[in-house]
C-alpha positions in Angstrom: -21.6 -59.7 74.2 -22.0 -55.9 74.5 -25.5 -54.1 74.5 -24.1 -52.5 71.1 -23.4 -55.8 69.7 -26.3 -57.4 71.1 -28.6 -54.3 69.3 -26.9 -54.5 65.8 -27.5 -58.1 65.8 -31.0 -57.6 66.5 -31.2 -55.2 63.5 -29.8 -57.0 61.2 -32.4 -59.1 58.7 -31.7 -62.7 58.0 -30.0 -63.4 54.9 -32.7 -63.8 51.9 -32.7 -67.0 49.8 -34.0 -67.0 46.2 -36.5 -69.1 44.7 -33.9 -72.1 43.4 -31.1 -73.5 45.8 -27.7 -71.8 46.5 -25.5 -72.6 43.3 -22.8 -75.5 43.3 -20.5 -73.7 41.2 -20.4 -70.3 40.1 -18.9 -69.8 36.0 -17.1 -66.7 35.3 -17.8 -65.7 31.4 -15.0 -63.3 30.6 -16.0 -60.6 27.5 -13.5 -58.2 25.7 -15.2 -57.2 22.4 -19.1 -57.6 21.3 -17.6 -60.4 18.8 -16.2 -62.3 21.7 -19.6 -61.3 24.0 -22.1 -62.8 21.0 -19.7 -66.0 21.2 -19.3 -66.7 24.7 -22.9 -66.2 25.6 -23.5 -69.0 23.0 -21.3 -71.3 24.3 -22.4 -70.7 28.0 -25.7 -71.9 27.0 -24.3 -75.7 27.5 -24.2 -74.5 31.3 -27.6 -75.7 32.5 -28.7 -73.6 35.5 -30.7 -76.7 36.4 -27.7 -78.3 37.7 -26.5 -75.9 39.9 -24.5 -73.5 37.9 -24.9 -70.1 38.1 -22.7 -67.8 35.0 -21.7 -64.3 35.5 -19.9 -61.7 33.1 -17.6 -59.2 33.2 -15.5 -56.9 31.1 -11.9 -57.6 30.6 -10.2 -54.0 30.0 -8.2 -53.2 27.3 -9.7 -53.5 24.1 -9.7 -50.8 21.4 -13.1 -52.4 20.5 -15.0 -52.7 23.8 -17.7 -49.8 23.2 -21.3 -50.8 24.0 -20.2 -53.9 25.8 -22.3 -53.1 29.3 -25.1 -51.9 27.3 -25.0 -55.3 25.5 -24.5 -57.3 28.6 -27.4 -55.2 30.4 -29.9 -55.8 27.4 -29.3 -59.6 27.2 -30.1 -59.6 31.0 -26.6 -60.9 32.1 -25.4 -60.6 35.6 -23.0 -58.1 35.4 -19.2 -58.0 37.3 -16.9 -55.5 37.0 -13.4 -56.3 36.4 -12.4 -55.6 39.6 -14.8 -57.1 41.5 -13.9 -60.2 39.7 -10.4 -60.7 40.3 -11.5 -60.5 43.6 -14.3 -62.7 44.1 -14.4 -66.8 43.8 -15.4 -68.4 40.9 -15.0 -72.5 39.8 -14.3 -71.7 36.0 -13.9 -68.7 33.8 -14.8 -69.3 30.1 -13.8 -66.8 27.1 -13.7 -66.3 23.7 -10.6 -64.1 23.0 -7.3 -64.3 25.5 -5.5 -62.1 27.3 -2.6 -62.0 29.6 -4.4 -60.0 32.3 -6.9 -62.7 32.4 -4.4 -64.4 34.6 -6.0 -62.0 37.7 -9.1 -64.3 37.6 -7.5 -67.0 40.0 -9.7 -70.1 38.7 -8.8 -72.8 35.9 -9.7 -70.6 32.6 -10.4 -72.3 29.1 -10.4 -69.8 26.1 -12.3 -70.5 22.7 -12.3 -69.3 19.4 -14.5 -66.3 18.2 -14.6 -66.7 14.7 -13.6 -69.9 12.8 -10.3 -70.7 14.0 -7.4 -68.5 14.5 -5.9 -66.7 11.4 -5.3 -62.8 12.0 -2.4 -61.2 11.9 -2.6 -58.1 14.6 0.9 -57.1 16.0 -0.3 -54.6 18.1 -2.0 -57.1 20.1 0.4 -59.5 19.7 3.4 -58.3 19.5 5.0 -60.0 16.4 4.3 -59.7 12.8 3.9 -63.5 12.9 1.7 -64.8 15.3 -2.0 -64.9 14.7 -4.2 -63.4 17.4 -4.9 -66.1 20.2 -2.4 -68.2 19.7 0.7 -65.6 20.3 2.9 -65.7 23.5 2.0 -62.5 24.7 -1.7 -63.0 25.0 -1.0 -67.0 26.3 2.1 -66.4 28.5 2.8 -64.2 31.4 6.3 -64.4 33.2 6.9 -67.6 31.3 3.8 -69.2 32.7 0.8 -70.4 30.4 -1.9 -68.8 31.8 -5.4 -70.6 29.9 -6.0 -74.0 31.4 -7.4 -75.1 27.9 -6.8 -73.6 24.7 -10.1 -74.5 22.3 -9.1 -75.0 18.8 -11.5 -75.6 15.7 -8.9 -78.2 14.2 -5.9 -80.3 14.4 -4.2 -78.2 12.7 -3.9 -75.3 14.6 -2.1 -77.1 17.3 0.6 -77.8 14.6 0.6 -74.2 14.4 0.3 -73.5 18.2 3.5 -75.3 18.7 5.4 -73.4 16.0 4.4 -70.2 18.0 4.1 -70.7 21.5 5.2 -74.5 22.3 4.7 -74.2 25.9 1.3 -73.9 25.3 0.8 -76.7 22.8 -0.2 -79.5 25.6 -2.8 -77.1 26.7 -4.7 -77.0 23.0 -8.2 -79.1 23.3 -10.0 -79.9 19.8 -13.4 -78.5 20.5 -14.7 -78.1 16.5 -17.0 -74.7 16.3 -20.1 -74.7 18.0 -21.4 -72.1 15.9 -20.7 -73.4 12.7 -22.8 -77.1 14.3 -26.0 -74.0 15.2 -25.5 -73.0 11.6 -25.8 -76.4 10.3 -28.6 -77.3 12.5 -30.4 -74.6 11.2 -30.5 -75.1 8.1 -34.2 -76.7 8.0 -35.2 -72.9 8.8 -34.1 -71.9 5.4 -37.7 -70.3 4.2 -38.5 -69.2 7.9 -35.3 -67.0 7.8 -35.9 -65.7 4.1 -39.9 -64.7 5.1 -38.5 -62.3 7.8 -35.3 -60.6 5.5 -38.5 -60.2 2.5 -37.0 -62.5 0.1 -40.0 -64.6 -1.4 -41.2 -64.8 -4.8 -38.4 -66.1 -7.0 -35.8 -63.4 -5.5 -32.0 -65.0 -4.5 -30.6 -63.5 -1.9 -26.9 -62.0 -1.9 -25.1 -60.9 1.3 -22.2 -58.9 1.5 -20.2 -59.7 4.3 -17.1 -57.3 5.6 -14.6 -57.6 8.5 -12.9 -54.8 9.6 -9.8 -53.2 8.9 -8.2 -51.5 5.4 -7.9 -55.2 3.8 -11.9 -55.6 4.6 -13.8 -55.2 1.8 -15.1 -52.6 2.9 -11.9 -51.0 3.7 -11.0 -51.7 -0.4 -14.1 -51.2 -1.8 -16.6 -48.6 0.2 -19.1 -48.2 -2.4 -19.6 -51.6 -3.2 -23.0 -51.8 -1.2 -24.4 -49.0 -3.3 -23.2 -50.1 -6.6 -24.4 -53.8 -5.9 -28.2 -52.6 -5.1 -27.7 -50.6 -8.3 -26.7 -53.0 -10.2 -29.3 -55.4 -9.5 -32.8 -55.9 -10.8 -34.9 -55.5 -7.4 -37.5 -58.4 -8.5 -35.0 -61.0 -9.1 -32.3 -59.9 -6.1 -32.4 -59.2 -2.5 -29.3 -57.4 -0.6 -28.1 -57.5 2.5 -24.9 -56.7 5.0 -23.1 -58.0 7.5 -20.8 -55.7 9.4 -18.2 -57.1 11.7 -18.5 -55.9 15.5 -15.5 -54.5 15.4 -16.9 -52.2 12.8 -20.1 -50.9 14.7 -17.5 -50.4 17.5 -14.9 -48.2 16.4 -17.6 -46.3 14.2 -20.9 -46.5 16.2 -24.0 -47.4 15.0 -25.3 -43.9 13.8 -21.5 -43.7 12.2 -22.2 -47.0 10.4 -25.7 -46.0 9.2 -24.7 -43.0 8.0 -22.8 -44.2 5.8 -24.5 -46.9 4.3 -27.7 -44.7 4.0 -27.9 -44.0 0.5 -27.6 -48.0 -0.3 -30.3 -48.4 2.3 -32.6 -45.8 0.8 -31.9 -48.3 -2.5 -33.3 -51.3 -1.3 -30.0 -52.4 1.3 -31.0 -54.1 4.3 -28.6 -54.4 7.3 -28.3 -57.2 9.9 -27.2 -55.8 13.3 -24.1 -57.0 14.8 -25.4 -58.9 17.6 -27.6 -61.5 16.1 -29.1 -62.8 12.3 -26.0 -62.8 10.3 -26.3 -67.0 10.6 -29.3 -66.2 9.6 -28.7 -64.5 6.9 -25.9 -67.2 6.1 -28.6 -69.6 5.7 -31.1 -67.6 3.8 -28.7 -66.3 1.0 -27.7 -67.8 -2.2 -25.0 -65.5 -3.1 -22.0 -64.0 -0.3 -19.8 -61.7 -1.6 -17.1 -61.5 1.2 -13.6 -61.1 2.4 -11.6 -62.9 4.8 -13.5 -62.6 7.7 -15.2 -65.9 9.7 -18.8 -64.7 8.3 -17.3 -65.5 4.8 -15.4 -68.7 5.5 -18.6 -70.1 7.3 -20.7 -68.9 4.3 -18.4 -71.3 2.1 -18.7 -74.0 4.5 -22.2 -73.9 3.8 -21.6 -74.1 0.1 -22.9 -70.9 -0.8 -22.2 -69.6 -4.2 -19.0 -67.1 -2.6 -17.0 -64.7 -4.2 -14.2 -62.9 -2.6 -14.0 -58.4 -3.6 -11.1 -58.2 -1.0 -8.7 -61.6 0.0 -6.8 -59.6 2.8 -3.8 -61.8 2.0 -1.8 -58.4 4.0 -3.2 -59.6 7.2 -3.6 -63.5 7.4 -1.3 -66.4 8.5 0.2 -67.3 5.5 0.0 -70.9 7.0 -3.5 -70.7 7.8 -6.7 -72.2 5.8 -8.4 -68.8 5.4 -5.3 -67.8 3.6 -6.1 -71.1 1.4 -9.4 -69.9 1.1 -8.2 -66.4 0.4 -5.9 -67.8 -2.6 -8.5 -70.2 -3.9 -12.5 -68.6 -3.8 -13.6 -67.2 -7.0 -13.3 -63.4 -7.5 -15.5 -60.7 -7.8 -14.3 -57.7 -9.7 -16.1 -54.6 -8.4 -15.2 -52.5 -10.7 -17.1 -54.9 -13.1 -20.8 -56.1 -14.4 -21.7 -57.3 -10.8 -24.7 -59.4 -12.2 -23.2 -60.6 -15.2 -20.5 -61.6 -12.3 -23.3 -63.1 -9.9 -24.7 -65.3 -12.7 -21.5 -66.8 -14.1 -20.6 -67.7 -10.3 -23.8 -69.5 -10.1 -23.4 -71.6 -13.4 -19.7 -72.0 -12.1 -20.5 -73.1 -8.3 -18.7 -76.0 -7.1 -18.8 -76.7 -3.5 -16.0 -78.8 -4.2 -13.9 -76.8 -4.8 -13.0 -75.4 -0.9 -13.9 -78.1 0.5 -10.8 -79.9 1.2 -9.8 -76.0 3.0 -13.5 -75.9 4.9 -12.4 -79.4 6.2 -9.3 -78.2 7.6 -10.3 -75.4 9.7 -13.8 -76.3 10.9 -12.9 -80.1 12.6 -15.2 -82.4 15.2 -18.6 -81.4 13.0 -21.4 -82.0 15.2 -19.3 -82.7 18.2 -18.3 -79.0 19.5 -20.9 -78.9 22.4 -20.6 -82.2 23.8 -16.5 -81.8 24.0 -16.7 -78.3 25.3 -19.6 -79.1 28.0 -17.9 -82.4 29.1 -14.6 -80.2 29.6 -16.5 -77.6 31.3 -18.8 -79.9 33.9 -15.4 -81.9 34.5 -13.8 -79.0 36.2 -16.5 -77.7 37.9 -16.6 -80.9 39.4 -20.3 -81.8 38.0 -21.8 -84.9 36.7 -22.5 -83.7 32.9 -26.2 -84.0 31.5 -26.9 -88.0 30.0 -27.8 -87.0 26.6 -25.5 -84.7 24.4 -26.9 -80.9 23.5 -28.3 -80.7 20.7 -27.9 -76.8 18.9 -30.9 -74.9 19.1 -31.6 -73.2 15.5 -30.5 -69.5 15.5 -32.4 -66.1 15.9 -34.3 -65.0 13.3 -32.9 -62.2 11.6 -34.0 -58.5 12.3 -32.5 -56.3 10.1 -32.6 -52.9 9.7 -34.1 -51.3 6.3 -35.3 -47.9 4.7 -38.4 -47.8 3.0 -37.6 -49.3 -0.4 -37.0 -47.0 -3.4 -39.7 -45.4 -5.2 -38.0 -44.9 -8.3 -36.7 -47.2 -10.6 -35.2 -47.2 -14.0 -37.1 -49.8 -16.5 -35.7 -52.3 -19.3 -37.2 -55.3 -21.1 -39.4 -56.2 -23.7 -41.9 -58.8 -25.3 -40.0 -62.2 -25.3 -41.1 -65.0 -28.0 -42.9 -67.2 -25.6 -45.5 -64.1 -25.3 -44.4 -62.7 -21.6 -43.1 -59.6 -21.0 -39.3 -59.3 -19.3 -39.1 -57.0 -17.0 -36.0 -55.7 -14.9 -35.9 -53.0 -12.5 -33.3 -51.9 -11.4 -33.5 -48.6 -8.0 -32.7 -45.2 -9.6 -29.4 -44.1 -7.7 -28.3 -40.5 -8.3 -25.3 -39.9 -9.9 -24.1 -43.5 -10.4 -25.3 -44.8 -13.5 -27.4 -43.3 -16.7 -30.7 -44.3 -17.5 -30.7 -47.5 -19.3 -34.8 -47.8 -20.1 -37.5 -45.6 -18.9 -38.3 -44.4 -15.3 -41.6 -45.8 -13.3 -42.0 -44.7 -9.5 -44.1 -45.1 -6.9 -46.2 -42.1 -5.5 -44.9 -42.2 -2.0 -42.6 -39.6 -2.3 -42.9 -35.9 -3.2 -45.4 -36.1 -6.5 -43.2 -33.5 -8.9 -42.0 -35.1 -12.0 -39.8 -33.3 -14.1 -41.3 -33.3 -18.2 -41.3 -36.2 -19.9 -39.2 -38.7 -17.0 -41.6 -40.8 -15.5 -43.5 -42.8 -18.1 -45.4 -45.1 -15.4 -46.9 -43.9 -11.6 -47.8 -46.4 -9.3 -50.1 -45.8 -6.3 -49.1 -47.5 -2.6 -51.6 -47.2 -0.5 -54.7 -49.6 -1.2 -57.2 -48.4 1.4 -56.2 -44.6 0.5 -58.5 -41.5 1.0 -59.2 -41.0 -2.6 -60.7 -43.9 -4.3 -58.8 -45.7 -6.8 -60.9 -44.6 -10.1 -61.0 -40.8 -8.7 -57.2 -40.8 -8.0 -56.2 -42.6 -11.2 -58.2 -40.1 -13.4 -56.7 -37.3 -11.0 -53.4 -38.3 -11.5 -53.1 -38.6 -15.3 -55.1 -35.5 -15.9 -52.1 -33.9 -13.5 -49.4 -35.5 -15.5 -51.0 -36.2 -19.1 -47.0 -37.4 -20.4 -47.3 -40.1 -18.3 -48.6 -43.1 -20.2 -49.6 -45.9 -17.4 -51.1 -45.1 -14.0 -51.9 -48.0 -11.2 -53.7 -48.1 -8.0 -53.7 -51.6 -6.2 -57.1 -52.4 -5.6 -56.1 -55.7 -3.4 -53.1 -57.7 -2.9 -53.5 -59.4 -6.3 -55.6 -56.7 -8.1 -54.8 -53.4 -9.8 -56.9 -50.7 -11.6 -54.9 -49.2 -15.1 -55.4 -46.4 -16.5 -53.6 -45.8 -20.2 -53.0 -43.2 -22.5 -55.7 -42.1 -24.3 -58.4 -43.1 -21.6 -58.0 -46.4 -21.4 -59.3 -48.4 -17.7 -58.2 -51.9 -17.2 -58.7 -54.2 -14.0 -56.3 -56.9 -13.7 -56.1 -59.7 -11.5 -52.9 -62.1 -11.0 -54.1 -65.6 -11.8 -53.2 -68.1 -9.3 -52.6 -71.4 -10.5 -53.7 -74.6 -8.7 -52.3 -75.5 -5.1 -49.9 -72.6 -5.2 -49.9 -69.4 -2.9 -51.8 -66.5 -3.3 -49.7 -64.3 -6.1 -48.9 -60.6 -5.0 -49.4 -58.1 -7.8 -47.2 -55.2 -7.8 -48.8 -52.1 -9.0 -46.1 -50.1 -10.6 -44.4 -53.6 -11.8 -47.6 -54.6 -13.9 -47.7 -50.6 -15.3 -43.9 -51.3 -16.4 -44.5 -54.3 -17.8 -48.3 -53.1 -19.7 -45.7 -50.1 -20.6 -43.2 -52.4 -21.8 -45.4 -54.5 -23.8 -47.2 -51.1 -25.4 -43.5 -49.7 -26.8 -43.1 -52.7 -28.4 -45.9 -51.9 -31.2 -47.0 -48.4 -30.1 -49.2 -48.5 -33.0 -51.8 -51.2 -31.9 -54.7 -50.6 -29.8 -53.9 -52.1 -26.3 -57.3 -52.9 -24.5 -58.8 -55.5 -27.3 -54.8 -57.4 -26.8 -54.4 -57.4 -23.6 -57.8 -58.3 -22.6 -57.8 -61.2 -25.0 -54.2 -62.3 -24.4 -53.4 -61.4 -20.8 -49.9 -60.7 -20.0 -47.3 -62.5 -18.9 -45.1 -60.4 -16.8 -41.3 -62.2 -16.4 -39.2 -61.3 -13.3 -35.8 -63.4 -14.0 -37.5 -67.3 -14.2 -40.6 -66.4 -12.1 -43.4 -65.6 -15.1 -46.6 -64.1 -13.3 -49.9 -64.5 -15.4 -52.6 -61.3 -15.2 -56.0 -61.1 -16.7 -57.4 -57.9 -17.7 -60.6 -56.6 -18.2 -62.1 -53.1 -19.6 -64.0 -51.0 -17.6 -65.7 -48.4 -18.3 -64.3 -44.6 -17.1 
C-alpha cells in the first residue's frame, strides 16, 4: 500500500451506526400529488419500523398538481429522495397511490393503490383516451407493451371487470385490497363528539359540510358562491358550516389563492379544513354533506350521512363506474333554491338505503384493507408479517381554519304558544339578501351604527376595562334608538339594559345532571327584543322576571331567569 493510501485510510472515520440495527429491507413510497402523499403515508403506516423496515419518499415528476409536495414531505418529517437519486439507489418495494409509466425507473417490484375510493375519473390528458379512467388506463399501466405495477390495488371486484375492458394485460395483476381509509373512517366513528368539540359544533347545532373536487364539473367549478350563500342562508345557532377542498384545488390555486376567495364566507361564520388532514373528521362530525362527485362525497354517503349532490359531474366520470351510479341516484340540492328549506326536507327524506347497494359496490373487503395490503407488502419484502392484524388508528382531529365569527346578524322569530321565544339568526352578508327581521350585533367591530339599524348591542369581552353596569349605561346613552343592550357577566350570566332604563340580570338555568349552559349575550338581547315587539305595550321587567324566558334555537329551548336591579 502507498504512504498516500496508507494516510487517507488513516483519515477516514469509521462508518457511524444509528441507535436501531441496519434495516432488512428498505420501502420506497413513491408521491405525485398531495392527494396521493396524504394516502400513501397512511397506508405505509402498516410498515412497522420494528421489524426492520425502513420507508423513504420521493417525488415522481410530472404532475400538473405537485406544488408544495417537499414542503409537505419535509413537515411530516419524511426522509426525503429525489427522483433521481431513486431510480438509482436499491430499494425491496415501492408503494404508491397514483401510477405512472415513468415509475417503471424504480427497478423493484412496485404495487400502486387507489387515492380516493376506487377509480372513476375520466382525464384524457393523462390518459390518453376519452375512455379510460385515471389508474386503470394503458398509458399510465403499460410501457413498451410491458405492465409495469407488480400489483394493482383495487377497492372492489368490480373494477377488475373494468380493468380488463381497458387494459387486459393488466387484469391478472389487480389485487382486491378494500379502502383502508374508508376502514380509519369507520373506526373512527366512536370519536364522533370528540371531532365536533374541536370544529365548535355543540349545543343542539348540525353540522353541514360542503365538499368540492376540482375541475369545472366540481361544485365549486358550477356553483362558486355556494359557500357564501349556504352560511347566509343558515340560522348560525342551529347550523355549523364547513369545507373541504380537494388537494388538487389548494395546488393549482395556492393556499392564499384559495383563502381569498372563500374570505367573505369565512368572515360569515365558514370554517375550512386544510387539505392535508380533518376532512374524515369532518366526515364523521357532520350531519349534512352537500357534495359532488369527488371520493370525500361518496365516503360521506358510505357513512350514511344525509348527502345531497349541487354538481353530479356526470361530464367527467366512467359512465360504468359506481360514482356515476351515485352521481344519477343521490338526492339533489338546487342552489339556486331555499337551501334550509332543502336541508330539512333531506333530513325527513334520508334513507341510507337508498345508495347502499352503489356504496357496496365500490368500497369491498370492509374491515379487511390493512391486513391484505400489509400481508402483500411483508410477502415481498421477504418478512414474516406481524401475528395479529392492524387495527386503524382513529383519525386526526380536525384543525380548521376560521375568521372571527360575524358580528352582525339579521333577527327573525317570535313568541311561540308553548311560551319560548324562537329565535333565528341568520350572519348579515352584504349585498346578498334583504333584511328579513331586525339587526343585533356584537360590539367587536367598529361601534358606528347607522340611525335606527341595530335594535340590540351585545358586549364580548366579559373581563373588559369598563365594568359591565358603567359600559351598559354608556352604551345606550350613546345610541338611545337602540332598545336592548348586553354585557356577559359569566359564561351563563348577562346584565340587560332596556329601553326606558330598565336593568335585568339573567342567569341560564341548568337543569339536573346536564352541562353547564352557555348564555349568549346578544342571543338573549334578540330573543328579550323579540319577545318585547310582540306586545310593545306591556311593561317588560314585572313579565319577564315572573315568567322567565324561554329562548328557542331550532329544538334546543334554553331557560333564563331574570331579576331587576337597580340602575
Amino acid at each position: 500500500m502507498s504512504l498516500l493510501s496508507r494516510i487517507v485510510q488513516r483519515h477516514v472515520p469509521p462508518r457511524r451506526r444509528g441507535t436501531w440495527p441496519e434495516p432488512r429491507a428498505r420501502v420506497l413510497g413513491i408521491v405525485r400529488t398531495l392527494t396521493s402523499a396524504t394516502r400513501l403515508l397512511d397506508v405505509l403506516t402498516l410498515l412497522r419500523p420494528e421489524d426492520g423496515i425502513e420507508v423513504s419518499y420521493t417525488i415522481n415528476p410530472g404532475s400538473a398538481f405537485a406544488a408544495g409536495l417537499e414542503e409537505y414531505l419535509a413537515g411530516v418529517g419524511a426522509e426525503f429522495v429525489p427522483w433521481r437519486e431513486a431510480t438509482r439507489r436499491r430499494f425491496d418495494l415501492a408503494v404508491a397511490c397514483t401510477v405512472n409509466a415513468s415509475m417503471r425507473r424504480v427497478g423493484c417490484p412496485l404495487i400502486v393503490l387507489p387515492h380516493g375510493a376506487g377509480y372513476n375519473r375520466l382525464v384524457p390528458e393523462t390518459t390518453g383516451d376519452a375512455s379510460s379512467p385515471a389508474g386503470l388506463s394503458r398509458r399510465e399501466l403499460m410501457y413498451w407493451g410491458r405492465v409495469v405495477p407488480s400489483a394493482i390495488g383495487v377497492s372492489h371486484e368490480e373494477q377488475i371487470d373494468r380493468l380488463a375492458r381497458i387494459c387486459p394485460p393488466a387484469a391478472s395483476r389487480a389485487l382486491v385490497v378494500g379502502d383502508w381509509c374508508f376502514d380509519r373512517i369507520r373506526a373512527s366513528a366512536a370519536r364522533r363528539d370528540v371531532y365536533r368539540a374541536r370544529l365548535g359544533v355543540g349545543g343542539g347545532r348540525r353540522l353541514v359540510v360542503l365538499h368540492s373536487t376540482w375541475g369545472e364539473h366540481s361544485l365549486l367549478g358550477r356553483c362558486p358562491d355556494l359557500p357564501l350563500r349556504l352560511v347566509g342562508a343558515l340560522p348560525v345557532d342551529e347550523y355549523a358550516v364547513a369545507a373541504v377542498l380537494h388537494p388538487n384545488v389548494w395546488a393549482w390555486h395556492r393556499p392564499l389563492g384559495v383563502y381569498e376567495r372563500l374570505a367573505a364566507a369565512m368572515d360569515a361564520g365558514l370554517m375550512v379544513i386544510p387539505p392535508q388532514e380533518g376532512w374524515r373528521a369532518a366526515i364523521i362530525a357532520s350531519d349534512f354533506v352537500i357534495g359532488d362527485h369527488g371520493s370525500t362525497s361518496f365516503y360521506s354517503a358510505a357513512a350514511d350521512r344525509v348527502t345531497l349532490l349541487a354538481a353530479t359531474g356526470l361530464d367527467e366520470v366512467d359512465p360504468a363506474s359506481p360514482t356515476a351510479d351515485f352521481a344519477r341516484t343521490a338526492p339533489r340540492l338546487d342552489p339556486d333554491g331555499d337551501l334550509h328549506e332543502q336541508l330539512r326536507q333531506a333530513a325527513r327524506q334520508h334513507s341510507p338505503e337508498r345508495l347502499r347497494d352503489i356504496v357496496d359496490r365500490q368500497l369491498g373487503a370492509r374491515g379487511q384493507a390493512g391486513s391484505i395490503v400489509q400481508k402483500w407488502m411483508y410477502g415481498h419484502l421477504g418478512i414474516d408479517p406481524p401475528p395479529r392484524p392492524p387495527r386503524p388508528a382513529p383519525v386526526p382531529d380536525p384543525v380548521p381554519r376560521r375568521h372571527t365569527a360575524p358580528s352582525t346578524y339579521d333577527v327573525t322569530g317570535g313568541p311561540l304558544p308553548d311560551g319560548t321565544v324562537a329565535v333565528t339568526r341568520r350572519p348579515v352578508v352584504e349585498g346578498l339578501q334583504e333584511a328579513r327581521g331586525f339587526f343585533a350585533r356584537n360590539d367587536d367591530g367598529p361601534l358606528v351604527l347607522p340611525p335606527k339599524s341595530v335594535e340590540v348591542l351585545a358586549r364580548t369581552v366579559v373581563d373588559a376595562e369598563v365594568p359591565p353596569v358603567e359600559w351598559v349605561a354608556r352604551t345606550a346613552e350613546r345610541f338611545p334608538d337602540l332598545n336592548v343592550v348586553v354585557a356577559p357577566l359569566d359564561d351563563d350570566r348577562c346584565l340587560l339594559w332596556l329601553r326606558g332604563g330598565h336593568l335585568l340580570e339573567a342567569h341560564a338555568v341548568r337543569p339536573w345532571g346536564t352541562p353547564r349552559p352557555h348564555l349568549d349575550a346578544l342571543l338573549l338581547g334578540s330573543a328579550v327584543n323579540l319577545w318585547w315587539l310582540a306586545d310593545p305595550t306591556r311593561d317588560p321587567v314585572p313579565e319577564l322576571v315572573t315568567a322567565g324566558l324561554g329562548v328557542r334555537t331550532g329544538e334546543r329551548v334554553l331557560r333564563v331567569e331574570l331579576t331587576e336591579r337597580r340602575p
